[in-house]
C-alpha positions in Angstrom: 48.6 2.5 -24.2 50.5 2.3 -21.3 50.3 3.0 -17.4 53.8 4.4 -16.1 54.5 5.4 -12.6 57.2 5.0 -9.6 56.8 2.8 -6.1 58.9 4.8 -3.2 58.6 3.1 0.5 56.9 5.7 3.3 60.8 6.6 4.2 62.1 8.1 1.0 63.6 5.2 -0.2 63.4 2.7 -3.4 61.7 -0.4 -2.8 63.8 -4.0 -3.4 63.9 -4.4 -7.2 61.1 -6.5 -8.5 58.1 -5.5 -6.6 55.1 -6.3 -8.0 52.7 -3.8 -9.2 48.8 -4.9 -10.0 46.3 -3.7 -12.3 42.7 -4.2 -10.3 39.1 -3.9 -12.3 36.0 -5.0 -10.3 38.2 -6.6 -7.8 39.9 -9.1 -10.0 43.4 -8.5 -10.5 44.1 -8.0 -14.9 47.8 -7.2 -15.5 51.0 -7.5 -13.3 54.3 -6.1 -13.8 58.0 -5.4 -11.7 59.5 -2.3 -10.3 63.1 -2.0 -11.9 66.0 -1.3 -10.2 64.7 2.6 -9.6 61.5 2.1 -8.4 60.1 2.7 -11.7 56.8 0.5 -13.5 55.4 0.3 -16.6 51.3 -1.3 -17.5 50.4 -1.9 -21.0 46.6 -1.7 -21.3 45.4 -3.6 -24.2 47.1 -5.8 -26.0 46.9 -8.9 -27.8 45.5 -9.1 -31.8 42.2 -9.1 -33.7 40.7 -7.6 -31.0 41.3 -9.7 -28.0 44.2 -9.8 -25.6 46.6 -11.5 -23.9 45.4 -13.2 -21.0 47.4 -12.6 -17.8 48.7 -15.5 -16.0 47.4 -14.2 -12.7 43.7 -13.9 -14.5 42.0 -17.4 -13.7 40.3 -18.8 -16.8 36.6 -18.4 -15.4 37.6 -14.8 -15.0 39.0 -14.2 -18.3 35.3 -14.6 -19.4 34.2 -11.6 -17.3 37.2 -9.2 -17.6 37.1 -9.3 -21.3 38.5 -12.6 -23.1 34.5 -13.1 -23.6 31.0 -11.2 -23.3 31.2 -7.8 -21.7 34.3 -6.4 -20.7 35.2 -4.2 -17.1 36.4 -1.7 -19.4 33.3 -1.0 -20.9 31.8 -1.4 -24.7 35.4 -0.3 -25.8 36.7 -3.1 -24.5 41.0 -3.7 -23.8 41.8 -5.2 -27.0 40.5 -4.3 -30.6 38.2 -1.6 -28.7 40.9 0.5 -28.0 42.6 0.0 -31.2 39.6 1.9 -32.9 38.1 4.0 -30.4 41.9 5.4 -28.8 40.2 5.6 -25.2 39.4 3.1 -22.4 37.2 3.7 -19.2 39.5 2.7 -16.4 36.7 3.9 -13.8 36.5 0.6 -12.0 40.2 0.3 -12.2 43.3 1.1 -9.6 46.6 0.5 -9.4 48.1 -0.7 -6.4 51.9 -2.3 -5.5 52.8 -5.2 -3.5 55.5 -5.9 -0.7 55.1 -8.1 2.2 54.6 -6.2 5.4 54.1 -3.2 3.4 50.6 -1.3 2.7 50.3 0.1 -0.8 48.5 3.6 -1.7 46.0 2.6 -4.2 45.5 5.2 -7.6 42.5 5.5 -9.0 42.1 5.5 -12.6 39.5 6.9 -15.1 39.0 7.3 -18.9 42.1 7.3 -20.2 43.5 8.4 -24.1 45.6 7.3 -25.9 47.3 10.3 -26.3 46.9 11.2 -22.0 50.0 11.5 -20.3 51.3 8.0 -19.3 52.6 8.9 -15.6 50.1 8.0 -12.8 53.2 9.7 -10.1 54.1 7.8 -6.9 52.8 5.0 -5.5 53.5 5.1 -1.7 54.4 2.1 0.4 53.8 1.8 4.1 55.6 0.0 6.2 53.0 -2.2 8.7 55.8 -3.2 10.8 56.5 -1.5 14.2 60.1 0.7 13.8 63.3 -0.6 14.5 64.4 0.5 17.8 66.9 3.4 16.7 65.3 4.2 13.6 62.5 7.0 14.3 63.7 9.9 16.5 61.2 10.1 19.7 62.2 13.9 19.8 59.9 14.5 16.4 56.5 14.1 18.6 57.7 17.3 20.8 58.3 19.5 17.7 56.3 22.6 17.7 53.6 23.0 14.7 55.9 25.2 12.5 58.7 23.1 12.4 56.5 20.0 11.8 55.3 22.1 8.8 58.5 22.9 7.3 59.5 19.3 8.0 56.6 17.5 6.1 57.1 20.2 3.1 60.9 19.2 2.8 59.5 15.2 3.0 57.2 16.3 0.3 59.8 17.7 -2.1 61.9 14.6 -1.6 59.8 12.2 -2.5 59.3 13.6 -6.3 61.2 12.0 -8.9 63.1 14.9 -9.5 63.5 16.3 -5.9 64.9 20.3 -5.9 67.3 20.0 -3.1 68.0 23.4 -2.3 63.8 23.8 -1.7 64.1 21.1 0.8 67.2 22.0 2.4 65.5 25.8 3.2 62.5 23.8 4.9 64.9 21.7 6.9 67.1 24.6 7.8 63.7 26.1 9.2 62.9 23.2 10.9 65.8 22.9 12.8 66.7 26.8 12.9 62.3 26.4 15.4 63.6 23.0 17.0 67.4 22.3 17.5 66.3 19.2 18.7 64.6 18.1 15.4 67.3 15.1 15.1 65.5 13.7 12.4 65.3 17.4 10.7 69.2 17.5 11.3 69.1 13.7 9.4 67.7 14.3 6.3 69.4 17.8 6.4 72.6 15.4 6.2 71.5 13.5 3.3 70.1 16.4 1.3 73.5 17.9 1.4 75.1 14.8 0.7 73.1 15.3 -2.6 74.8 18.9 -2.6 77.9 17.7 -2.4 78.8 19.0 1.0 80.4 16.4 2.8 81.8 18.8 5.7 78.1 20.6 5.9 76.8 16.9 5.9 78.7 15.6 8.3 77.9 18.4 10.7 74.3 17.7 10.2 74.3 14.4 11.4 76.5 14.9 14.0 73.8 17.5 15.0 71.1 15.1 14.7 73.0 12.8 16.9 73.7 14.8 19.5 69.9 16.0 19.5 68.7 12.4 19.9 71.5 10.2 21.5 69.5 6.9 20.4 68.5 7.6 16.9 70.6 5.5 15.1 70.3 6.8 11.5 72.7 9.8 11.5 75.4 7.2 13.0 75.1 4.8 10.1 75.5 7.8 7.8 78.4 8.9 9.9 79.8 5.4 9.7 79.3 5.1 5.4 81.1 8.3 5.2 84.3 7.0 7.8 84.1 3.8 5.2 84.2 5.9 2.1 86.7 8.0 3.6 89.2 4.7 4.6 88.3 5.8 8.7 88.5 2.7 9.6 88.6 3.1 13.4 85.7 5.9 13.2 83.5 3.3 11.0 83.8 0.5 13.4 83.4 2.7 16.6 80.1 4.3 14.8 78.5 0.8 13.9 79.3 -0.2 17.0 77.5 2.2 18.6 74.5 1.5 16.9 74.6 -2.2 17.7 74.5 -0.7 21.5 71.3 0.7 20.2 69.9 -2.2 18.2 72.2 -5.1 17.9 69.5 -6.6 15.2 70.0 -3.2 12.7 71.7 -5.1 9.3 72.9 -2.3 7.6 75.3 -1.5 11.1 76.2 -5.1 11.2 77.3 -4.8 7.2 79.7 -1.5 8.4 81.2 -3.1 11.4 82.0 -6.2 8.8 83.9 -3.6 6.7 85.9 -2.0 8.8 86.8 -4.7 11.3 87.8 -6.4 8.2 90.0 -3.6 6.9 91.4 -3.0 10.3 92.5 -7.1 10.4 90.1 -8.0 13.2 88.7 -11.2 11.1 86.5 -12.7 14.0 84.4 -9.6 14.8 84.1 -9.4 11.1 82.9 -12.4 10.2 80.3 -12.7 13.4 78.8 -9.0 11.6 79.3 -10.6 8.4 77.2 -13.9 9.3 74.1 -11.7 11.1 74.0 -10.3 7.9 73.9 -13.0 5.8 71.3 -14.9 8.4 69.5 -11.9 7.6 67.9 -12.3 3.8 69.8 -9.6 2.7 73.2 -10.4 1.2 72.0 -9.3 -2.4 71.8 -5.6 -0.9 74.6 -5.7 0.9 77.3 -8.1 -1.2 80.4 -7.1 0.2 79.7 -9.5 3.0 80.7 -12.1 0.6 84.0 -10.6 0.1 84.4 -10.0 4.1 83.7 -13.5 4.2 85.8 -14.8 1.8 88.9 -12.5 2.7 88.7 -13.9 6.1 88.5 -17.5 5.1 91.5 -17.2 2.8 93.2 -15.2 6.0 92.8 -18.9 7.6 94.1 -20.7 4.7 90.5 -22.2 3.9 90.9 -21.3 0.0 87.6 -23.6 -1.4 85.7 -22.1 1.2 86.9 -18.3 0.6 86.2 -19.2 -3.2 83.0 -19.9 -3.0 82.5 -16.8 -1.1 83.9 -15.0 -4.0 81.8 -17.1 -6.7 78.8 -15.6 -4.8 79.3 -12.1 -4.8 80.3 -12.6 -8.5 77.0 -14.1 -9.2 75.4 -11.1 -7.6 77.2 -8.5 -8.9 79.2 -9.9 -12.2 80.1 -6.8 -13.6 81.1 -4.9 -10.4 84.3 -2.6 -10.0 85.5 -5.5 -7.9 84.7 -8.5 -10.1 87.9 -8.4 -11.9 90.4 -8.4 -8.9 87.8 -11.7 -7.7 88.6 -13.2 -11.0 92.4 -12.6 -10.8 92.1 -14.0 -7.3 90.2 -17.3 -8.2 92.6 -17.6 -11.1 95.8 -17.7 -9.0 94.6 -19.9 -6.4 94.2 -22.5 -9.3 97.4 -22.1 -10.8 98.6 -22.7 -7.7 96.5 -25.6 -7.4 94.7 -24.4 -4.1 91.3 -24.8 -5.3 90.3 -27.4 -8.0 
């Protein structure tokens, strides 16, 4: 029997792979797993042979006794192991799920008797962010929006955060929301993004550059503006748009990453690589990689080829199978038949 589910963060979006998801009875934590890559977690309940189960590394060995390795079991007379094998149900009543992230505070799903047979899917588990927002990040503008279009809004945030989101449902509650409150900038945001989803770049693109002129210092619909110059080789846009936002917030990572990008591609190395460092400094190279490449582009600019190859070793340890691994390994290749890096 298994427990399957999703963990989403209070903002739409997945969680860092390898979040931790915890199986509580009575308090005592039973069974851990990982988020993949999509959010998504599976539990096995039960386990184990000849009626007795595997006993979880996070399960102390005094506590194995009470949650079932010995005497009575939290799950009841059933049991987790050979119980279930015979009876095909468990009583989860004194069970819940819960998912861990530091700075982060989990929803917590209650569970019940469960079948074999049940449905597996427990939905979403909801993670709230504890820290106080970015400066740039929430739109001030939301707290003056009338009732109705706070309505619409929270519907559309509701439909977004399924597994299966129906866009066009949310982009008719946005529409209203910002059809009530033109100044709705974060409305006009995810209005942006849904159509993204559409494929409607131009309607997109209009959308944030609503929600931007609505709200002046949200930062969000200029990041998405920015990603969009980057995908579209606007160089000059991109690094104007991250720029922007560093005005706003110079401490925002994901406006540092675009200015890295396109100061790169526009041959401005030194404002690169300062972006390119903040990011790094940051903790979060493995989401944004490319910073290895900005990096190791600029080094090799300079003539510093051990040091731009060890960039490029990095981001192929992170990504060894991306759409730019083989030009890195043509790259790395040349340099040593030319006898420019051991």
């Amino acid at each position: 029997m298994f427990l399957t589910g999703k963990v989403l963060l209070d903002d739409g979006q997945v969680p860092g792979p390898r979040t931790k998801v915890e199986l509580i009875c009575q308090g005592s934590v039973v069974r851990q797993e990982y988020t993949s890559q999509s959010g998504n977690f599976s539990i096995e309940i039960g386990g184990g042979q000849g009626g007795t189960r595997t006993m979880d590394a996070s399960v102390s060995s005094s506590d194995y006794s009470a949650l079932g390795g010995g005497g009575a079991s939290v799950f009841g007379s059933a049991g987790i192991g050979g119980g279930l094998a015979s009876t095909r149900s468990v009583d989860l009543s004194s069970c819940e799920l819960r998912a861990l992230l530091p700075e982060y505070q989990s929803d917590v799903v209650s569970l019940g008797r469960r079948r074999a047979l049940d449905n597996p899917d427990v939905g979403l588990i909801i993670l709230h962010s504890m820290r106080p927002p970015e400066i740039g990040t929430v739109s001030l503008k939301t707290l003056a929006a009338p009732k109705d279009a706070r309505k619409a809004y929270e519907k559309a945030g509701k439909e977004l955060q399924k597994e299966n989101p129906n866009f066009s449902k949310a982009s008719k509650e946005l529409t209203k929301a910002v059809e009530i409150y033109p100044e709705f900038a974060s409305a006009w945001y995810f209005l942006g993004k849904v159509r993204l989803e559409q494929k409607d770049r131009p309607a997109a693109s209009q959308a944030f550059k609503e929600a931007k002129a609505a709200d002046s210092e949200y930062a969000k619909p200029y990041l998405s503006l920015a990603l969009m110059a980057l995908e579209e080789e606007q160089w000059k846009e991109a690094s104007d748009l991250s720029t922007q936002v560093l005005e706003l917030n110079p401490r925002l990572t994901e406006a540092h990453y675009y200015n890295a990008i396109a100061y790169s591609s526009l041959g401005r190395f030194n404002v690169a690589e300062e972006s390119a460092m903040v990011v790094l400094d940051s903790n979060k190279a493995e989401t944004y990689p490319l910073v290895y490449y900005v990096l190791g582009y600029a080094e090799s600019q300079k003539g510093n080829f051990p040091s731009a190859a060890a960039r490029y070793r990095s981001l192929l340890e992170i990504r060894p199978e991306g759409s730019f691994a083989g030009k890195l390994k043509e790259q790395l290749a040349q340099w040593q038949e030319q006898g420019l890096i051991p």
